[in-house]
N, C-alpha and C positions, 0 to 999 in steps of 0.2 A: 754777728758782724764777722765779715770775712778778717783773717789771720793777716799783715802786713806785713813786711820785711823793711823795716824803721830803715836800714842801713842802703838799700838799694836806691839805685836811681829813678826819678819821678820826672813827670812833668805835668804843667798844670797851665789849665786852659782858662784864663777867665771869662766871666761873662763882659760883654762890650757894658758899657756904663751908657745910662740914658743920657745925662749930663756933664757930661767931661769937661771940666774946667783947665784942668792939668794933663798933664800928659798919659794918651790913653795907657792901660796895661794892657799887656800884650802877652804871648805865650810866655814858659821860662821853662827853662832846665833846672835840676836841680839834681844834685852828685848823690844827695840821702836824701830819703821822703822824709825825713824829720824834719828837715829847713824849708822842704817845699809846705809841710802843713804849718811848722811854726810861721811863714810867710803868709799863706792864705788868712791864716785864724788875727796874727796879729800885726799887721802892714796891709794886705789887700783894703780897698774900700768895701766895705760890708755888701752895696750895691754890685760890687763885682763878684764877689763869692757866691751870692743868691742863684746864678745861671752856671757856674764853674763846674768843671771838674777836675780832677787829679786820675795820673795814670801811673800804675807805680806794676812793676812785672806784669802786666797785661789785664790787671783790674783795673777799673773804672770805680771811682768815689766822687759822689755829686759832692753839693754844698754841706748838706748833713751829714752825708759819711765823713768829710774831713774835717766837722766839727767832732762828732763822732771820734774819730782818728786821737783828736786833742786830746780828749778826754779821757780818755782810755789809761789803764793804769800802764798800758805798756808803753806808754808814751815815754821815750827817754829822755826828751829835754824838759830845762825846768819852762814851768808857765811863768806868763806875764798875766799880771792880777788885770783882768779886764775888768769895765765897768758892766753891771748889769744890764 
């Protein structure tokens, strides 16, 4: 797994949702990649992380690498207990 700088600025692409009942998601900025993966992993709808990417100092992380990103012990924010 590529090295991530938690601290930099990110951006993060979602995928379009097949079904959008609410209001589409749309690109975001984000000041630290830590808010844009805490964002994707726990507020995106699942359906939109599936096609997403994150771009953080000029890598590229699909859906799996920002779950990946989560997970990782370098991760500096606390988790939110997801369900299975």
């Amino acid at each position: 797994m590529a090295e991530v700088d938690y601290d930099a600025e990110a951006e993060l692409f979602p995928a379009p949702g097949r079904r959008a009942k609410r209001r589409p998601v749309s690109y975001k900025r984000f000041a630290r990649a830590a808010d844009a993966i805490r964002f994707a992993i726990e507020e995106l709808p699942s359906e939109h992380l599936l096609g997403a990417y994150l771009e953080v100092d000029e890598q590229r992380f699909d859906g799996d690498g920002i779950r990946r990103l989560y997970a990782s012990h370098e991760y500096p924010l606390a988790r939110k207990k997801l369900a299975a």
